[in-house]
Backbone bond lengths (Angstrom), bond angles and torsions (degrees), N, CA, C in turn:
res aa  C-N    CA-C-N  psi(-1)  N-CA   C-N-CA  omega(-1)  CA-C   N-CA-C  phi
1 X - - - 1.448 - - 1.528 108.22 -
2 X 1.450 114.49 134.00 1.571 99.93 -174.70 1.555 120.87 -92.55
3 X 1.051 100.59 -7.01 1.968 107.31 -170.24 1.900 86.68 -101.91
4 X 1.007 118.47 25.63 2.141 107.53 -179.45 1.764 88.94 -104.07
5 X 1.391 94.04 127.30 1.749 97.90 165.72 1.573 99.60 -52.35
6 X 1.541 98.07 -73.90 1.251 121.55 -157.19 2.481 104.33 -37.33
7 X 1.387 118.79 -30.15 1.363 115.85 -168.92 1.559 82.72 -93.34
8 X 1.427 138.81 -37.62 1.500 100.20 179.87 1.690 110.32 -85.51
9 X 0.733 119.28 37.28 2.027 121.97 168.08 1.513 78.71 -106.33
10 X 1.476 131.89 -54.88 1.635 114.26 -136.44 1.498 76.22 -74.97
11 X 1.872 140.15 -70.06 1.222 129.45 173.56 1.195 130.04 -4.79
12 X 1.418 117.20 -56.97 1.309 124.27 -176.78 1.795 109.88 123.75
13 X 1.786 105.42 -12.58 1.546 91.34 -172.26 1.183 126.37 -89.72
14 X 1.014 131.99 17.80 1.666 144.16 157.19 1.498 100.13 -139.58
15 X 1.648 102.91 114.63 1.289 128.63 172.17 1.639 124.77 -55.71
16 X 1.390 104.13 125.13 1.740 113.02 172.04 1.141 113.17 -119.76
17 X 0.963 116.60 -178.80 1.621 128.78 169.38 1.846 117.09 -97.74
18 X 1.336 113.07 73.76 1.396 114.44 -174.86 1.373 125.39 -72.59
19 X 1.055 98.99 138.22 1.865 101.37 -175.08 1.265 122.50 -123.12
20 X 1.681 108.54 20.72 1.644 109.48 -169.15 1.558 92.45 162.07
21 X 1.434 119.04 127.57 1.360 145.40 -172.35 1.486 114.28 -151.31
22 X 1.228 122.07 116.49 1.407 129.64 154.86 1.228 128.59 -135.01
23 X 1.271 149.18 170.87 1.400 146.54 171.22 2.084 113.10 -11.18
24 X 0.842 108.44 -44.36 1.012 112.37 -144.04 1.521 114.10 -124.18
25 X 1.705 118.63 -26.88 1.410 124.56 -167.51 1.618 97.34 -139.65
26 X 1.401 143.16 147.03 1.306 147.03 113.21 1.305 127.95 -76.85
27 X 1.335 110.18 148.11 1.660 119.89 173.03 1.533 99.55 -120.18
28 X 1.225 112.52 151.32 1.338 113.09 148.66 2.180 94.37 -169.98
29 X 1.419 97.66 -172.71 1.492 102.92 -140.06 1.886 82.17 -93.22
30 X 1.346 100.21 153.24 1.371 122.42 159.51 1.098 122.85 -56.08
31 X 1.395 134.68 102.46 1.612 150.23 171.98 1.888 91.31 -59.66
32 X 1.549 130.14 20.34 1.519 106.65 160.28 1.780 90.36 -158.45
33 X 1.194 119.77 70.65 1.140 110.57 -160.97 1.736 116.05 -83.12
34 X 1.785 108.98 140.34 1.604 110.13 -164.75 1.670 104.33 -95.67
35 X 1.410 121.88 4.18 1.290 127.33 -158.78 1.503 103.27 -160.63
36 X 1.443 117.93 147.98 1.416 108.76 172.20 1.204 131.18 -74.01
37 X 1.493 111.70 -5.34 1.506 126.22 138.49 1.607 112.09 -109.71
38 X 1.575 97.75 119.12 1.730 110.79 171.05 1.559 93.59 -146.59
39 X 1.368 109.81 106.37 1.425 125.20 166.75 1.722 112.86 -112.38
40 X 1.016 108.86 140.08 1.473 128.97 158.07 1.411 111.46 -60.44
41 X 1.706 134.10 120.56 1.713 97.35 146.16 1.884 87.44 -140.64
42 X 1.096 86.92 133.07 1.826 128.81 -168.74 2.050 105.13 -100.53
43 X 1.150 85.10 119.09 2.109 91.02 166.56 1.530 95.48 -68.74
44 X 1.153 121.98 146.71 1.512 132.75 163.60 1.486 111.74 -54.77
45 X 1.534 104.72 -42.60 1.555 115.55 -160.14 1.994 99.91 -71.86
46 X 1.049 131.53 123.23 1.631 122.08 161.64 1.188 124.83 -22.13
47 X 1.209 144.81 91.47 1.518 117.79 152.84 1.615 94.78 -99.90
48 X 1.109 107.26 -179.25 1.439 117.09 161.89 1.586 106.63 -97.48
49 X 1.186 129.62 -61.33 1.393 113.74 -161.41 2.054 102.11 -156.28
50 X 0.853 120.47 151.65 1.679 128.86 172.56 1.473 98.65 -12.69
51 X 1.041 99.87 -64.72 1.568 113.89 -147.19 1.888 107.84 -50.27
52 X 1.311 97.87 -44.02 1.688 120.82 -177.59 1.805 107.44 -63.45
53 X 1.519 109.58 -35.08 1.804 115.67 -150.69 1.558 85.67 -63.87
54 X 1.336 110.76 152.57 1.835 134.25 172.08 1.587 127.70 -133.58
55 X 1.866 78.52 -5.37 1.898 79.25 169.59 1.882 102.85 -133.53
56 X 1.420 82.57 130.79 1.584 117.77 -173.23 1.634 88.64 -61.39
57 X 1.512 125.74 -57.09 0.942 110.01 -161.17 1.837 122.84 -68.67
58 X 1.391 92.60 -0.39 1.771 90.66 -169.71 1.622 85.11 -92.50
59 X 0.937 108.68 -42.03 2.291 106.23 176.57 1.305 118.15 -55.25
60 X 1.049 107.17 -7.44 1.545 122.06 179.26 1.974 95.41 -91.47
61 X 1.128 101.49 -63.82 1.978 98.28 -148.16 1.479 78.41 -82.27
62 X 1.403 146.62 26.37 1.232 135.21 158.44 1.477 106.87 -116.01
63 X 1.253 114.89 -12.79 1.530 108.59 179.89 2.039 94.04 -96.89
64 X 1.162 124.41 -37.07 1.443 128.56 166.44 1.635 107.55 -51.52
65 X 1.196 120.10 -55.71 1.348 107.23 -163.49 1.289 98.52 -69.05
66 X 1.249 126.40 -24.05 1.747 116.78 -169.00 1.633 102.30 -61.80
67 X 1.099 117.86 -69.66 1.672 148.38 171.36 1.565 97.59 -32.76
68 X 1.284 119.81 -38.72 1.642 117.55 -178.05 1.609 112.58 -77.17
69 X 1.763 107.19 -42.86 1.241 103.91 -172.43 1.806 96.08 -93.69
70 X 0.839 146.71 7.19 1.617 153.47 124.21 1.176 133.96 -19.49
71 X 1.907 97.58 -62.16 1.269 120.00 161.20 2.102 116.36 -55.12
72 X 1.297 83.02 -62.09 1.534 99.77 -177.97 1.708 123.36 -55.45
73 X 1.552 96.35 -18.19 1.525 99.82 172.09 1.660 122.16 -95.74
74 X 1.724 87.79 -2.01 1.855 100.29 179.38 1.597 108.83 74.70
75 X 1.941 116.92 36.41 1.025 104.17 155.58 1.300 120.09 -117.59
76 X 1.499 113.87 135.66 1.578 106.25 -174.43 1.462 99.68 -92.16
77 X 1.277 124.43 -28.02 1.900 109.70 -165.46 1.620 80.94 -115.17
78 X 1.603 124.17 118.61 1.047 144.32 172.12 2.175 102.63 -134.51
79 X 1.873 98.87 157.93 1.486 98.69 -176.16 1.567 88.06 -123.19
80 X 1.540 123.74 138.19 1.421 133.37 174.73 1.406 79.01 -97.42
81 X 1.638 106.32 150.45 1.494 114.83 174.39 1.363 95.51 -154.63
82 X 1.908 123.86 117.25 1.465 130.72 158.61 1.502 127.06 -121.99
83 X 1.553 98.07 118.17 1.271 97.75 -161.10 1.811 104.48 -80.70
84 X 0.991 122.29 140.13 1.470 130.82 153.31 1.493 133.95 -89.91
85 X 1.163 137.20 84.26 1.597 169.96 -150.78 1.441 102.41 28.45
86 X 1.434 113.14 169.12 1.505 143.72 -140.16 1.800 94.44 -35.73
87 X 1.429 99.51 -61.29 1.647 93.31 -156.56 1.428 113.78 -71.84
88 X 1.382 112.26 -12.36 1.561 119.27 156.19 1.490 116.34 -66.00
89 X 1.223 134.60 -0.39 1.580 148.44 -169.71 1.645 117.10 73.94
90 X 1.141 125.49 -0.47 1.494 126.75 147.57 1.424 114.92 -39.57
91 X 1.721 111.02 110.39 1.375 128.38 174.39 1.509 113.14 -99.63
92 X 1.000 103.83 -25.38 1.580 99.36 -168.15 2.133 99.73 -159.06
93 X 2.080 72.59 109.88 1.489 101.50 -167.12 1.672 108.33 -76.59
94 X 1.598 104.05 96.32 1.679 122.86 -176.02 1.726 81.98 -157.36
95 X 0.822 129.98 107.85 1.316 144.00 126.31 1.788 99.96 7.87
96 X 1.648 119.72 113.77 1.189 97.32 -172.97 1.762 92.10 -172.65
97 X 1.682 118.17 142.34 1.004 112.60 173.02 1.919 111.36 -120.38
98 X 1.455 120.43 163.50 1.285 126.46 -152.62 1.295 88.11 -121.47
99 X 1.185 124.24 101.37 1.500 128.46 174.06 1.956 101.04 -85.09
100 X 1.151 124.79 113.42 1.770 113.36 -172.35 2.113 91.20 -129.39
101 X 1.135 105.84 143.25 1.306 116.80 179.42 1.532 112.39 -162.23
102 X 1.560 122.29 -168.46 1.092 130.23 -161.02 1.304 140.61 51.04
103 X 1.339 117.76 24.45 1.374 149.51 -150.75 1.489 111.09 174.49
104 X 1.567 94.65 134.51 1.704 112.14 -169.14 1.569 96.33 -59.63
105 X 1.237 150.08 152.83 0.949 163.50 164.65 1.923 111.93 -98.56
106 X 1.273 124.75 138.37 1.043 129.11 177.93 1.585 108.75 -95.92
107 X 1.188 117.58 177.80 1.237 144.09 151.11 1.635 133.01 -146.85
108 X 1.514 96.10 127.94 1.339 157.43 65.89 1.642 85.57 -118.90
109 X 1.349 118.90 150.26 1.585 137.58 157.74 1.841 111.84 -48.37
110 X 1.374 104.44 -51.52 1.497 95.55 178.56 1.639 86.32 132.44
């Protein structure tokens, strides 16, 4: 899609700070971060948002890569957070999960 922030970061044409790339998913760090870990990790492929995705298998190597680069950052108590459109707090419609850690996490989120 050409007007998605989120597909020109996975492209490469507006620069992020990436921390994990494979076939299929990028990470890189949150330009507003709520935790001293707040990473992005994004499917390559477009969706717009949860609600739209139809393959199990891409929800899979995006819920794995989170948990991998989790692992790899040495956090064991981490919160996955995906928002589903605006009034759920989804800003920017790319299919995308919020891996946030290093900090106690509350409940309810807000």
């Amino acid at each position: 899609m050409t007007d998605c922030l989120f597909c020109k970061i996975v492209s490469g044409q507006i620069p992020s700070k990436k921390v994990a790339e494979d076939g299929d998913v990028v990470a890189f760090e949150d330009i507003a971060p709520q935790a001293p870990t707040h990473l992005l990790v994004v499917p390559k492929t477009h969706v717009a948002r949860l609600a739209e995705a139809t393959e199990a298998g891409m929800l899979g190597r995006l819920f794995l890569a989170a948990a991998r680069i989790a692992r790899e950052r040495g956090l064991e108590d981490y919160r996955l957070v995906v928002n589903n459109g605006e009034s759920a707090g989804q800003s920017v419609f790319h299919l995308h999960v919020h891996l946030l850690g290093g900090r106690p996490m509350r409940w309810p989120p807000g």
